[in-house]
TORKOLLO-471644 format. One record per residue (C-alpha): x, y, z; chain. Coordinates in steps of 0.5 Angstrom, whole numbers. Example, Ala and Ser with C-alpha at 12.3 -4.5 7.8 and 13.67 -1.06 7.14 Angstrom:
<pts>
px | py | pz | unit
25 | -9 | 16 | A .
27 | -2 | 14 | A .
</pts>
This chain:
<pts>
px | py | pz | unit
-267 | -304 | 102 | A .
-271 | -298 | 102 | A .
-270 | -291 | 103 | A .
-274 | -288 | 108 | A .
-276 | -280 | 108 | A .
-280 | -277 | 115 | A .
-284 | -272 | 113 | A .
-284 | -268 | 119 | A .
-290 | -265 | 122 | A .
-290 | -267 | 129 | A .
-297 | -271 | 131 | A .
-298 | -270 | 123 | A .
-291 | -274 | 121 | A .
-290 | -280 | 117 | A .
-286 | -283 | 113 | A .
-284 | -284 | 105 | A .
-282 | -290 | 104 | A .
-278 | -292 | 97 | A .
-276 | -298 | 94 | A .
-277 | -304 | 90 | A .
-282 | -310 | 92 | A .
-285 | -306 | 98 | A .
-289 | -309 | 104 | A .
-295 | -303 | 104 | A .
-298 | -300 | 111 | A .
-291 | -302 | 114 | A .
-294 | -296 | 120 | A .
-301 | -301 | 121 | A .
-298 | -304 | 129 | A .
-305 | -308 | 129 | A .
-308 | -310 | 124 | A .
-314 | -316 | 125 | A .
-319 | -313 | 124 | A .
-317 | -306 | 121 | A .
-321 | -305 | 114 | A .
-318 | -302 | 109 | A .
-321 | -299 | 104 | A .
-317 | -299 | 98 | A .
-319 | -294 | 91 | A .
-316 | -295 | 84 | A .
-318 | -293 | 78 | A .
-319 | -298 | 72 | A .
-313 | -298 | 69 | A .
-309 | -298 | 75 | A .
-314 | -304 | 78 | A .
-312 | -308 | 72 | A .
-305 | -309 | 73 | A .
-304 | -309 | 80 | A .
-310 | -309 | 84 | A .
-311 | -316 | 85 | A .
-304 | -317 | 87 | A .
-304 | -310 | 93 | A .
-311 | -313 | 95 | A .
-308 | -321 | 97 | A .
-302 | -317 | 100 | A .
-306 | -313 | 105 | A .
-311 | -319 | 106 | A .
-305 | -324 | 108 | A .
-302 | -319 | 113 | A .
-309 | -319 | 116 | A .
-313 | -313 | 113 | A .
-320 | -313 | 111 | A .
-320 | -311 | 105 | A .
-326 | -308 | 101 | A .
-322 | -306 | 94 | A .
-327 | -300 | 89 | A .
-326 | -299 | 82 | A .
-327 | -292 | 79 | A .
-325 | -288 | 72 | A .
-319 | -288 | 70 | A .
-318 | -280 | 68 | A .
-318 | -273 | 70 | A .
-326 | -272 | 70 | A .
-327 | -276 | 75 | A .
-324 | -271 | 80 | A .
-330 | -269 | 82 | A .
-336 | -268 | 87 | A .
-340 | -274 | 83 | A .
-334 | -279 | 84 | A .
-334 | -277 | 92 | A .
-341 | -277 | 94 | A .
-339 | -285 | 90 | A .
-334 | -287 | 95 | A .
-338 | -284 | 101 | A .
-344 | -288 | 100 | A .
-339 | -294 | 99 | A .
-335 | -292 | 105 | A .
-342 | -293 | 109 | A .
-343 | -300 | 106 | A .
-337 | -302 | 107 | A .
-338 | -299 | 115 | A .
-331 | -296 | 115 | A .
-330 | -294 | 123 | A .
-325 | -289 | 125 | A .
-321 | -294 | 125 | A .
-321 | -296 | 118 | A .
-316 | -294 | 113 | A .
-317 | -291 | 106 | A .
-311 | -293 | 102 | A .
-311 | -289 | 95 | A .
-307 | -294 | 90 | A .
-306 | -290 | 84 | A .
-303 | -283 | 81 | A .
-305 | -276 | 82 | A .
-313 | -277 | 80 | A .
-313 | -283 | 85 | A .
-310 | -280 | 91 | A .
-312 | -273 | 91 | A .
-319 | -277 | 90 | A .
-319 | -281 | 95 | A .
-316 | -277 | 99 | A .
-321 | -271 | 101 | A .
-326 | -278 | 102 | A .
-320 | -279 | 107 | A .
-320 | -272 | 110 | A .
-328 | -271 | 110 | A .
-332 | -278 | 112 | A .
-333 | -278 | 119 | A .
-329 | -271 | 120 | A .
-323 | -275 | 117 | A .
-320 | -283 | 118 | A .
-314 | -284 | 116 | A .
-310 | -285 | 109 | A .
-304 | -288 | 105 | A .
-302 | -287 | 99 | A .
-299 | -292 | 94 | A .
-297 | -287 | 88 | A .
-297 | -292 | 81 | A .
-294 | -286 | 78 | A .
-288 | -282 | 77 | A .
-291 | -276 | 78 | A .
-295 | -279 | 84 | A .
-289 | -282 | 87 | A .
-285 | -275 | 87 | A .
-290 | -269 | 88 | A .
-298 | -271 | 90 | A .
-298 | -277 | 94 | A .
-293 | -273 | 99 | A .
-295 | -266 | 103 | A .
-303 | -268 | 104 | A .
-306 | -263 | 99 | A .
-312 | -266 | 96 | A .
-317 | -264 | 90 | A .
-323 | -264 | 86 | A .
-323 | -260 | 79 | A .
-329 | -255 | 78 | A .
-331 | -254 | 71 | A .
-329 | -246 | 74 | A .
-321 | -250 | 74 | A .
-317 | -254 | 77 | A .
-316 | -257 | 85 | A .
-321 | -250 | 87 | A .
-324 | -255 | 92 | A .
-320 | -259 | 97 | A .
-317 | -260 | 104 | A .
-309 | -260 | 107 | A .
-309 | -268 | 110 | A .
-304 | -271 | 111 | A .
-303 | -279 | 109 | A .
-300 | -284 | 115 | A .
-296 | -287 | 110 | A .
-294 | -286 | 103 | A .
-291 | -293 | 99 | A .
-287 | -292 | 93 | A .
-285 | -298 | 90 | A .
-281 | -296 | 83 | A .
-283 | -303 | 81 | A .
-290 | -301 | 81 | A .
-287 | -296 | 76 | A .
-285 | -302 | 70 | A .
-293 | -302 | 68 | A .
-293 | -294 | 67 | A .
-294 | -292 | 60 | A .
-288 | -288 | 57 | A .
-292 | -282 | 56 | A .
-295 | -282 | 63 | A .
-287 | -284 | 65 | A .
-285 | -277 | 61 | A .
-290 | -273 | 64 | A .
-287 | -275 | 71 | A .
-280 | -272 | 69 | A .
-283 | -265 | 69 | A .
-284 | -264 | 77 | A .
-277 | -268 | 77 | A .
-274 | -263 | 73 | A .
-278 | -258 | 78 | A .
-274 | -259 | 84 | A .
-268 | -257 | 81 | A .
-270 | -251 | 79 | A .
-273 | -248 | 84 | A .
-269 | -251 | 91 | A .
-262 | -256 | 88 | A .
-258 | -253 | 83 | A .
-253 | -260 | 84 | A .
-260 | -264 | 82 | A .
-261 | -261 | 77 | A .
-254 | -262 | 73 | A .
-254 | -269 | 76 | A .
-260 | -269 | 71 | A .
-257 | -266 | 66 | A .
-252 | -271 | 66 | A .
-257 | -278 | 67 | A .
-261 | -276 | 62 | A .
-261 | -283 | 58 | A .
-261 | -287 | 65 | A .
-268 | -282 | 67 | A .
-270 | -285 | 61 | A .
-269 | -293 | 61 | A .
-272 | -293 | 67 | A .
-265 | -295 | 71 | A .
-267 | -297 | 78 | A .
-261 | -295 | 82 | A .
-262 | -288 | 78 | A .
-269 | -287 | 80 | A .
-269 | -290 | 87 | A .
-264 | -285 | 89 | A .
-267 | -279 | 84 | A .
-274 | -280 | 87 | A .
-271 | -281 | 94 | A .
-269 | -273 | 92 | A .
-275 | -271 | 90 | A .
-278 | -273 | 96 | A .
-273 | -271 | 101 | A .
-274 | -264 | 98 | A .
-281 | -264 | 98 | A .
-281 | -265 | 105 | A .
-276 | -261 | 107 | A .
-281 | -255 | 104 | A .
-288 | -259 | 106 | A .
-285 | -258 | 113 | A .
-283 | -251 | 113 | A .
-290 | -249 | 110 | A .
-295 | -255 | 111 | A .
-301 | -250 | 109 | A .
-298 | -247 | 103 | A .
-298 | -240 | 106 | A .
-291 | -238 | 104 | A .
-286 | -241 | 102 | A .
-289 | -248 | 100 | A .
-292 | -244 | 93 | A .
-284 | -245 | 90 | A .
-287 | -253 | 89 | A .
-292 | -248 | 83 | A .
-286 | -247 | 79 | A .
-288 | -248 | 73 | A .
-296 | -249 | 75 | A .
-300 | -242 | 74 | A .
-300 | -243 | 66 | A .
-300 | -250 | 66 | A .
-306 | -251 | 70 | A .
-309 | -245 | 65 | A .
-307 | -249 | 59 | A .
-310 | -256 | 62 | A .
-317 | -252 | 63 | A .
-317 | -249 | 56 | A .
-316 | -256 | 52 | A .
-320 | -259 | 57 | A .
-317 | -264 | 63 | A .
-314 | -269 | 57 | A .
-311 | -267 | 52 | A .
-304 | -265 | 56 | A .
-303 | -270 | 62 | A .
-301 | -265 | 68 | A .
-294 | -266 | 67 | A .
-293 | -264 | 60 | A .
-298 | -257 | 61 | A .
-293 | -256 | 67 | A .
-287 | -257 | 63 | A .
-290 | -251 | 58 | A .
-291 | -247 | 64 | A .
-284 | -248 | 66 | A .
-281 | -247 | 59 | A .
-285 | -240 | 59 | A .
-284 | -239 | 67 | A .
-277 | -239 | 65 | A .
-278 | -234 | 60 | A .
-281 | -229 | 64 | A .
-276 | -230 | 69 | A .
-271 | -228 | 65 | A .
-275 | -221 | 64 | A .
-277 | -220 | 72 | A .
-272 | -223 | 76 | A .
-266 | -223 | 72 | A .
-265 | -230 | 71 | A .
-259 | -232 | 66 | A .
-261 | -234 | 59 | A .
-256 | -240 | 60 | A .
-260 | -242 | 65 | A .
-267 | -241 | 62 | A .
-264 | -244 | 56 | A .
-261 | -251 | 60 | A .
-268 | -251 | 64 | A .
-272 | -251 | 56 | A .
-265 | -256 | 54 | A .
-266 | -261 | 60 | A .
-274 | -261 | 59 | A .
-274 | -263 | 52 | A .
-268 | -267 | 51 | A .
-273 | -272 | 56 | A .
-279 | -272 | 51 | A .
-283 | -267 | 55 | A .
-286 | -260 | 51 | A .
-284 | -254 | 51 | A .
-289 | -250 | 47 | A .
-295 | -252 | 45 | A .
-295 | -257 | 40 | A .
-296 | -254 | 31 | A .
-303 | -254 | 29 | A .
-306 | -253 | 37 | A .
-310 | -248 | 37 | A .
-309 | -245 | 44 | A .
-311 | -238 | 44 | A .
-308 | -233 | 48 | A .
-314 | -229 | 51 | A .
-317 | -236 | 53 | A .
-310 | -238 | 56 | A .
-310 | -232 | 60 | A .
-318 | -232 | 63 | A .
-316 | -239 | 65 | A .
-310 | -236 | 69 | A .
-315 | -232 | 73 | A .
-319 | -237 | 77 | A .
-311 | -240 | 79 | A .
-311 | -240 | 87 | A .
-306 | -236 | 87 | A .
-309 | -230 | 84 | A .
-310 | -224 | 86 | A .
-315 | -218 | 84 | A .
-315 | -222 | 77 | A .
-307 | -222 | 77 | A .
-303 | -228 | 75 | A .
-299 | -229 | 81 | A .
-292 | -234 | 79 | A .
-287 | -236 | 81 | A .
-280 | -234 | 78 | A .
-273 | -236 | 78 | A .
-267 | -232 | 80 | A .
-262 | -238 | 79 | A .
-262 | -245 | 78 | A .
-264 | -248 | 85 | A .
-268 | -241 | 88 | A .
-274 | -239 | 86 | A .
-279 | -233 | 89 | A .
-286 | -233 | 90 | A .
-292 | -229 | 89 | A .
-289 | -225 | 82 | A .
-293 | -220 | 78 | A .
-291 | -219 | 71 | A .
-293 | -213 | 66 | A .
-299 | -216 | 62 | A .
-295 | -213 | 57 | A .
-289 | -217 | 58 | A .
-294 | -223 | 60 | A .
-296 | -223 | 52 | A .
-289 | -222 | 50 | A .
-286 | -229 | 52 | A .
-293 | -233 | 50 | A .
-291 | -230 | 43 | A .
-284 | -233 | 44 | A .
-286 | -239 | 47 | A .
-292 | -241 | 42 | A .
-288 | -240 | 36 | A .
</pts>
């Protein structure tokens, strides 16, 4: 049995389903003749695309399965003007589907195909990843990285269906599986108090993998960002809580390079320094700060930039001046008040900005 979550947009809505040894485009009525155009990177294409491509192929579908770079570089306008030139090939129509099979890259990628040829068709996500699984493939933000930052080019659309198969999830690296656990921890932070505790509690279950824990923890995490998609589908208010953690995160990835740091271990630097100011601007107890930095290592994930990394401040701070949330050249972040409440749009004293780099880089 499978958990569904219903993102709730009106004529936008779709459905997240999770589970194990899922049946994909559960949403497509009619299939005979609908062609789908299938995106996976190379690492994600040699374990599991083969086998999604049959299961779409025996359900009707015509399939047309591309392979591109693994990596984070390949999030780019290069990349995009590929998958248009093999859309055309492949003479995808308005009633064709673009289905993204992989993490974050991959459906932020395909996605903004999705959202632009033919002035949009439509778009599922199969997310491989953990992180894909609980943050990027729900809430229809795509993405592309300039050599200027991160996602600085992109467009909010939405999937018609996302397919979480935790199955999918016993090829996943242990580092990429880590990674993953950061934007759990998020959730907590910023809107579940209880969630958060339940984490601390089953961190050895987080870390086996163990299927009924990770059905229901990803079920969570969906329904939270649903919940928050739904209140602000274009991120113009309080959708920016999901940033918790994310301005100097992104920073960090821009300065070493988009490859050093997978996205969720930048993000769980980000949110051991949030933590930290949060503490100076918003009050947040030292106990709490201190179970976030506790929970986020205890599950493998850095909290301080690793000894001998040579990350310098001045570069850091310049990197967070092309985050989509600046304004006026000021670092905008999201900072908690407690577990479970976070506010948005913050601005810190440069002073105090410098202060809690020094305590957390130590």
């Amino acid at each position: 049995m499978a958990t569904t979550i219903d993102v709730k947009l009106g004529e936008r809505s779709y459905p997240i389903h999770v589970g194990r040894g899922l049946t994909l485009a559960h949403v497509l009525e009619s299939k005979a003749g609908i062609r789908i155009l299938m995106i996976s990177d190379s690492n994600v294409d040699a374990l599991h695309g083969e086998a999604c491509q049959k299961q779409l192929a025996g359900q009707g579908f015509e399939v047309l399965r591309i392979v591109i770079p693994a990596g984070e570089s390949t999030k780019s306008l290069h990349w995009v003007d590929f998958l248009y030139g093999k859309a055309a090939e492949a003479g995808l129509d308005r009633s064709s589907v673009i289905l993204a099979l992989g993490g974050g890259m991959t459906g932020d990628l395909a996605g903004f195909v999705a959202a632009t040829y033919l002035r949009g068709i439509r778009f599922i996500q199969v997310p491989t990843s953990l992180l894909a699984m609980v943050d990027s493939s729900v809430g229809g933000k795509t993405g592309l990285n300039l050599t200027q930052g991160k996602n600085l080019v992109g467009a909010f659309y939405q999937p018609i269906e996302v397919d979480a198969d935790l199955d999918l999830l016993k090829t996943l690296p242990s580092r990429e599986y880590v990674s993953g656990l950061a934007e759990v921890v998020k959730y907590g932070v910023i809107w579940d108090a209880a969630f958060f505790h339940l984490l601390e509690k089953e961190v050895g279950g987080l870390l086996s993998r163990d299927s009924v824990l990770l059905e229901k923890v990803v079920a969570r995490c969906c329904e939270i960002k649903a919940e928050v998609v739904a209140m602000d589908e274009r991120e113009i208010g309080p959708r920016a809580i999901l940033n918790f953690g994310h301005t100097l995160g992104h920073a960090i990835e821009k300065v070493d390079g988009y490859g050093r740091w997978f996205h969720g271990e930048a993000v769980a630097i980000g949110m051991a320094y949030a933590a930290r100011l949060s503490m100076t601007v918003k009050g947040f107890s030292a106990v709490e700060a201190d179970a976030v930095v506790g929970l986020l290592g205890k599950l493998g994930l850095p909290v301080r930039p690793a000894s001998g990394d040579k990350l310098d401040w001045m570069a850091v701070r310049e990197a967070m001046m092309s985050d989509k949330k600046t304004l006026n050249k000021r670092p905008r972040f999201v900072l908690a008040r407690k577990l479970g409440a976070v506010m948005t749009g913050c601005e810190v004293d440069e002073s105090v900005l410098v202060e809690a780099w020094h305590v957390c880089s130590k």
